[in-house]
C-alpha positions in Angstrom: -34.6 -34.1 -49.1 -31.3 -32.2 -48.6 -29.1 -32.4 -45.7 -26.7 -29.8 -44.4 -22.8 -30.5 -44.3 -21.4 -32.2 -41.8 -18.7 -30.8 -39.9 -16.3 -32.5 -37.9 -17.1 -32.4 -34.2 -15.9 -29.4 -32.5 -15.3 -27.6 -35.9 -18.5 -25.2 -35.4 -16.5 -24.2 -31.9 -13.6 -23.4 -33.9 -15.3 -21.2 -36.4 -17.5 -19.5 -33.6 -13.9 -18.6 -31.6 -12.4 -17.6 -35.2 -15.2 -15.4 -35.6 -15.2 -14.2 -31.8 -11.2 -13.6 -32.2 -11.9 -11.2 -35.0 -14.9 -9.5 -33.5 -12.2 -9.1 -30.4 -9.5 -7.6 -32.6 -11.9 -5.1 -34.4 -12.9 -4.1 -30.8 -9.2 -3.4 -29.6 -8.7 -1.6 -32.8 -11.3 0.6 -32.3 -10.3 1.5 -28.8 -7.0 1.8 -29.6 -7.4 4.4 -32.5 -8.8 7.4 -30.2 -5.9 6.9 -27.8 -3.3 6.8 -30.8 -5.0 10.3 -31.4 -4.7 11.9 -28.2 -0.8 10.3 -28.0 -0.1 12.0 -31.6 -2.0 15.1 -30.5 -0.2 16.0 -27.3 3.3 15.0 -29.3 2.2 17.6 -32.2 1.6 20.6 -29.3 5.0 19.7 -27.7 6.5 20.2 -30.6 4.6 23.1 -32.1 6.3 25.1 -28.5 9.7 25.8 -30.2 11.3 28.6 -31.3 8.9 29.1 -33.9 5.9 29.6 -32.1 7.0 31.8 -29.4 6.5 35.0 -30.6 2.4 33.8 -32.0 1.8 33.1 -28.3 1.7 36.4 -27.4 4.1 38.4 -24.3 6.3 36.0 -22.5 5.3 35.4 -19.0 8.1 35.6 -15.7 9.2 33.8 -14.4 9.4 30.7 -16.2 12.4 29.1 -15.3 14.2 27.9 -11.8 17.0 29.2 -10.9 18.5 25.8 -10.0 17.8 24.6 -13.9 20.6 23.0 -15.2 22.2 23.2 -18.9 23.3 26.6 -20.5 19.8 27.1 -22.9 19.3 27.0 -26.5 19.0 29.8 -29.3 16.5 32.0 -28.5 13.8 32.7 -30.9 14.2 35.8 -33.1 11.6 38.4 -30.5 12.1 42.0 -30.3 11.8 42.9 -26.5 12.8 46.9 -27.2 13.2 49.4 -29.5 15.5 52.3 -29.0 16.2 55.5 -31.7 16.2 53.0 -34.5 17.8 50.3 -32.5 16.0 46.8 -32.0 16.8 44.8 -28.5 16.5 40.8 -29.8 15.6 38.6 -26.6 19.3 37.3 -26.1 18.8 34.2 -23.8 16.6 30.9 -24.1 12.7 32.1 -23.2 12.8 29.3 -21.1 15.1 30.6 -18.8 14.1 33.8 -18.3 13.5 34.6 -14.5 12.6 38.2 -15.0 13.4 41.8 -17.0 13.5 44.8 -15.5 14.4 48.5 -16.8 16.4 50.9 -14.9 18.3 53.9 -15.0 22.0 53.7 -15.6 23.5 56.3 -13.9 24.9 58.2 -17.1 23.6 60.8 -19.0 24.6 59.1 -22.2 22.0 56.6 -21.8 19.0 56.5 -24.4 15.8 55.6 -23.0 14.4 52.2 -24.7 10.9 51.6 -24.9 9.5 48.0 -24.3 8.0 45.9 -27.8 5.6 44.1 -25.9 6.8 40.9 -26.1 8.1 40.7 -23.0 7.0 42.0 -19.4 9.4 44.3 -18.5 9.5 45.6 -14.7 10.5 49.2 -13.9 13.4 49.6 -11.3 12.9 52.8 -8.9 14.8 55.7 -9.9 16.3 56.6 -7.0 18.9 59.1 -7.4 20.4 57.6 -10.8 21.3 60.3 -13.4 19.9 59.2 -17.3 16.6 57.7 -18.4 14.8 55.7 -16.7 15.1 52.9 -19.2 18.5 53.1 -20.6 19.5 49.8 -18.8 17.8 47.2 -19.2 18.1 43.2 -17.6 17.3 39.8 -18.5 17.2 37.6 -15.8 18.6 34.1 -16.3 20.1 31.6 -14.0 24.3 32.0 -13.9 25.8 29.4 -16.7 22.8 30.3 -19.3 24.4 30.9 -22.7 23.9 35.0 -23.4 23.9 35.5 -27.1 23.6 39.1 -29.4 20.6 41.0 -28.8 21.6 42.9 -32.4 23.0 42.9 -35.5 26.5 44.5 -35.8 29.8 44.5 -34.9 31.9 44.0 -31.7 34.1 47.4 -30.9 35.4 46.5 -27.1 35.9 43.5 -24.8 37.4 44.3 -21.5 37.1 43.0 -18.1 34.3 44.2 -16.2 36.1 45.3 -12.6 33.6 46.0 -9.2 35.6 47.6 -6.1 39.3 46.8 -7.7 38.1 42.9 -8.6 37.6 41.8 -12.1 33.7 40.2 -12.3 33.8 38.6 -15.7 33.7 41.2 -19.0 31.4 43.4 -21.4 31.3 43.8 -24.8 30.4 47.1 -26.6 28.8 46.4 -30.0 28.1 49.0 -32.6 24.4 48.0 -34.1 24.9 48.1 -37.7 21.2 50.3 -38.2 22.0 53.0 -35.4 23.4 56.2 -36.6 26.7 57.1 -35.5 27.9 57.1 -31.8 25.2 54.3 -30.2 26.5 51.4 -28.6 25.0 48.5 -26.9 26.8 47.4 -23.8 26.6 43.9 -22.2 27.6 43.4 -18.7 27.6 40.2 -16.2 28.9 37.9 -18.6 31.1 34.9 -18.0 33.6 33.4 -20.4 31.5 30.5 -22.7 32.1 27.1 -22.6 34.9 27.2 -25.0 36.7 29.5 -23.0 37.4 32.1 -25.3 35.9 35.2 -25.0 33.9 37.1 -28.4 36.8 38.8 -30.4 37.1 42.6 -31.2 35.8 43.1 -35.0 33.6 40.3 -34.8 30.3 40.5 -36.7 27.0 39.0 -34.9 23.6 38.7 -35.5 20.6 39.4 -33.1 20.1 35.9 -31.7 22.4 33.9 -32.9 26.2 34.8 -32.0 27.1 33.8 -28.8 28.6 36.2 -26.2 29.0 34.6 -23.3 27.4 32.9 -20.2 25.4 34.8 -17.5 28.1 35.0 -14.3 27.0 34.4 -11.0 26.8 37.9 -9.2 25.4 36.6 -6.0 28.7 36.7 -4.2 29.6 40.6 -5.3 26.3 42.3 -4.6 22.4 42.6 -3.6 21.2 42.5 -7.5 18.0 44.9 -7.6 16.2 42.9 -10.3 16.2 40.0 -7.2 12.9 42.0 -6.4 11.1 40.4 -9.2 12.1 36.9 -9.2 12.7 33.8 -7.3 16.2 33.5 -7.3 19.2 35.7 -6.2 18.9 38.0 -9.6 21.4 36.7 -11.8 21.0 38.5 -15.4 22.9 39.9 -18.4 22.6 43.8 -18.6 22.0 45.8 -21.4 22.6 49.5 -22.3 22.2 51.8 -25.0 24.5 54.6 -24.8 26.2 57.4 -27.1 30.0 57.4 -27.0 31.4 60.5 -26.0 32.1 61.5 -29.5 28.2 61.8 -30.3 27.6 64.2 -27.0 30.5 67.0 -28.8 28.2 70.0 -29.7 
């Protein structure tokens, strides 16, 4: 007659609880794993929201940033916002911080019209009593301090001071895009010295999205800025023109 083994007493608790303590652990595993997922998952789509998905996700929608958003902005993505005789307009602040853009006439009957690419809303000003097209100017909303970089590829021809009523309001730079044909400028107005302090240098090459201009100045102060309109904020913006110099309009 065989007998089963003895074990001490208590010892078939111990190996019960063992046996319990790994059940217990496979069970916290398990429930652990899905979370893990959804933690990985939602890290994987913050991510994937950079600068190289913005342009797959389609026209940017305004506003998406407040004006009271501190920090200057990052590199903006490499998007085409307009397209003008040849000449392509690059997006030239952070996507996050734009507030608004808005096309309007610019007064001069060197302006060229620009036509928007569709990757950005663009708004369309009144005309008023403004000479020129009625989307030769065109401005990017952006709370003052964001970082305003090239929105094309070429070379810096002026820097000056940018003077409203007899004061001096920051600068502009006139760039000549390296496709245009002769005589087209871009102009960029509203700008603020960068955080370094120096201001771009005459000569200068850039590239579309990546040189650094300046910052967006506060305008608030100097006057009622009409792309206000269409935003949240008091209108603060970089403006952008494309005109022909007066050498191009000589029959």
């Amino acid at each position: 007659m065989s007998s089963r083994p003895r074990y001490p007493v208590g010892a078939g608790r111990a190996v019960r609880a063992r046996r319990g303590l790994r059940r217990d652990r496979r069970a916290i595993i398990s429930a652990a794993i899905p979370v893990a997922a959804v933690i990985i998952l939602a890290l994987i789509l913050s991510l994937g929201g950079g600068d190289g998905a913005s342009e797959a996700a389609g026209p940017l929608a305004t506003p998406v940033a407040p004006p009271s958003e501190s920090g200057s902005g990052a590199r903006p993505p490499e998007i085409v916002i307009a397209r003008g005789e040849g000449v392509e307009i690059h997006l030239p602040v952070d996507p996050r911080r734009v507030t608004a853009a808005m096309f309007h006439p610019v007064n001069d009957p060197a302006g060229v019209a620009m036509d928007g690419s569709g990757s950005l809303h663009i708004h369309q000003a009144d005309r008023g009593d403004r000479v020129g097209p009625d989307t030769a100017g065109l401005d990017v909303g952006a709370p003052a301090g964001t970082t305003v970089y090239s929105p094309v590829d070429g070379v810096i021809e002026s820097v000056a001071d940018y003077v409203v009523s007899g004061r001096i309001e920051g600068y502009e730079v006139v760039i000549a895009p390296s496709v245009a044909s002769s005589g087209l400028v871009l102009r960029l107005t509203h700008l603020d010295e960068p955080a370094s302090g120096e201001r771009p240098s005459v000569g200068t090459p850039v590239r579309a999205g990546a040189t650094p201009l300046g910052r967006v100045r506060d305008f608030s102060p100097v006057a009622q800025q009409e792309i206000a309109e269409f935003t949240n904020d008091s209108g603060n913006h970089v403006h952008i023109e494309l005109v022909r110099t007066e050498a191009d309009l000589i029959p």
